[in-house]
ROBALO-153160 format. One record per residue (C-alpha): residue in three letters; x, y, z; residue number from 1. Coordinates in steps of 0.2 Angstrom, whole numbers. Example, Ala and Ser with C-alpha at 12.3 -4.5 7.8 and 13.67 -1.06 7.14 Angstrom:
NODE   code      c1      c2      c3   pos
NODE    ALA      62     -22      39     1
NODE    SER      68      -5      36     2
//
This chain:
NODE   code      c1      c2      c3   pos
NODE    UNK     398   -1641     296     1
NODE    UNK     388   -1625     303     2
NODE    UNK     392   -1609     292     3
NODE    UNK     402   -1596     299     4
NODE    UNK     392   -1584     288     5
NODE    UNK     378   -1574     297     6
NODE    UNK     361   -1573     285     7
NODE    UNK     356   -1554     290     8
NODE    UNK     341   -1545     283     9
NODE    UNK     335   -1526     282    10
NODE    UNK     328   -1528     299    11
NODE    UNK     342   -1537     305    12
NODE    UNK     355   -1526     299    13
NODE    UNK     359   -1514     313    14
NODE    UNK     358   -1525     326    15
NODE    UNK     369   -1537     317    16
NODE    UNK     380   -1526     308    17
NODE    UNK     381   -1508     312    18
NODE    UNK     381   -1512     331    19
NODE    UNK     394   -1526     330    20
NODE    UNK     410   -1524     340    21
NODE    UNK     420   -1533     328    22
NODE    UNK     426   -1528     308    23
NODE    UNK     410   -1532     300    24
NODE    UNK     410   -1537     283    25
NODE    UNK     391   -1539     274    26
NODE    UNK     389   -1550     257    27
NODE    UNK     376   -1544     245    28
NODE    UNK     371   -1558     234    29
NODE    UNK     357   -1567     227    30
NODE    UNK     354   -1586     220    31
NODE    UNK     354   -1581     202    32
NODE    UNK     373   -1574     203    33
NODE    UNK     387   -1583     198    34
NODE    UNK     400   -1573     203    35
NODE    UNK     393   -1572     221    36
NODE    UNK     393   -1589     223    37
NODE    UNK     410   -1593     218    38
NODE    UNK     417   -1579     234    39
NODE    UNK     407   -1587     246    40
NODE    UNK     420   -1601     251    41
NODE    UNK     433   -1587     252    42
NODE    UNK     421   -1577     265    43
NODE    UNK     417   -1594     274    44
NODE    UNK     437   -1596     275    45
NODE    UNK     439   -1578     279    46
NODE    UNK     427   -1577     292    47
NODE    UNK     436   -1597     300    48
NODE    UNK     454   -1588     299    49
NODE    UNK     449   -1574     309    50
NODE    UNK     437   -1580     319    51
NODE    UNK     431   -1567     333    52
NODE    UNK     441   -1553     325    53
NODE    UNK     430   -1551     308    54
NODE    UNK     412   -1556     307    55
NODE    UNK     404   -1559     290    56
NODE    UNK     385   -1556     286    57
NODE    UNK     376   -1560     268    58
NODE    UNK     362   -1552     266    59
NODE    UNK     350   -1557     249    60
NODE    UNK     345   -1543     238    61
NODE    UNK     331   -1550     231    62
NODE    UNK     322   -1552     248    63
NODE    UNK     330   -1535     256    64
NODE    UNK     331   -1522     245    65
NODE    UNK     333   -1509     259    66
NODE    UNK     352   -1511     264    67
NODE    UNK     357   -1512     244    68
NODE    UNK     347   -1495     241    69
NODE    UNK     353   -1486     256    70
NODE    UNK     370   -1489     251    71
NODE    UNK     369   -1488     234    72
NODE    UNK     373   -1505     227    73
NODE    UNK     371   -1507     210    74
NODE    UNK     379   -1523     205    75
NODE    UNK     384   -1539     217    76
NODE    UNK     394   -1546     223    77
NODE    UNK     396   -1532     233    78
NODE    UNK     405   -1532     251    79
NODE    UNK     403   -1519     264    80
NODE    UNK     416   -1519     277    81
NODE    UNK     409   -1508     291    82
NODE    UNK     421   -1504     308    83
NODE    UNK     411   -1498     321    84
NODE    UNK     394   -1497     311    85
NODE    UNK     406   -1484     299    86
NODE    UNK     405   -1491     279    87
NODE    UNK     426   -1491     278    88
NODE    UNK     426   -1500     261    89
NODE    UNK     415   -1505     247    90
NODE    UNK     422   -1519     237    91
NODE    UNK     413   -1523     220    92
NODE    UNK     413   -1541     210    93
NODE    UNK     422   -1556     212    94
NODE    UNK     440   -1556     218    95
NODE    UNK     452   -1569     223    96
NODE    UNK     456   -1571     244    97
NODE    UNK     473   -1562     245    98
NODE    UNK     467   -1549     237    99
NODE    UNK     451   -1548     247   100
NODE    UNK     461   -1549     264   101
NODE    UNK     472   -1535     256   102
NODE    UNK     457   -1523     256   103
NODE    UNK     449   -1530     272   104
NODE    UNK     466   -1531     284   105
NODE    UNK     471   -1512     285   106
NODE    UNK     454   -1511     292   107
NODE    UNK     458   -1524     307   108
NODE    UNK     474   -1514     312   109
NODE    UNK     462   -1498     314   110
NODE    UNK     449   -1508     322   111
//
C-alpha cells in the first residue's frame, strides 16, 4: 500500500505545505522516537478518511532542522496544522485519533 503521508523537507516545505490548498497538517518526527511512531498509523488513517480535504506531511528533524527551529519545536512528536500556509494549531506529543481529529476538524469548517 502506497503511503498517504507526504515526506517534505526544509526545502520542500513551502511548496508543499504553506502553498497547499488544503488543511495541511506537518508531522515532525524522527526514527529514534517512540511516541512518533506509534501516531503515525492514526496520521495515515487521518490523512485516507479525508482524503483531498486534509493533507499530511512528515518532515524528519534530524535531517531538517530548519522548519523545527523556525517554529520553535522543542520536543516531537509535534504536529503543525497550517490553513492557508497560517500555523492554526500546534499539537505536542502523542494523543489518541479522536482526540486528534477534535483539534484538527474545527480547522476544516474554517478552511
Amino acid at each position: 500500500m502506497m503511503s498517504t503521508t507526504i515526506e517534505v523537507t526544509d526545502a520542500s516545505f513551502q511548496t508543499e505545505v504553506l502553498a497547499s490548498p488544503v488543511l495541511t497538517i506537518t508531522d515532525l518526527w524522527a526514527e529514534w522516537c517512540g511516541p512518533c511512531k506509534r501516531i503515525a498509523p492514526l496520521l495515515e488513517e487521518i490523512a485516507t478518511d479525508f482524503a483531498g480535504q486534509i493533507k499530511i506531511t512528515k518532515l524528519d528533524v534530524d535531517a531538517n532542522p530548519g522548519v523545527p527551529g523556525q517554529y520553535g519545536v522543542m520536543g516531537i512528536p509535534t504536529l503543525l496544522v497550517f490553513n492557508g500556509g497560517m500555523l492554526v494549531e500546534t499539537i505536542v506529543g502523542f494523543m489518541p485519533k479522536d482526540r486528534l481529529l477534535g483539534k484538527i476538524l474545527p480547522h476544516l469548517s474554517v478552511a
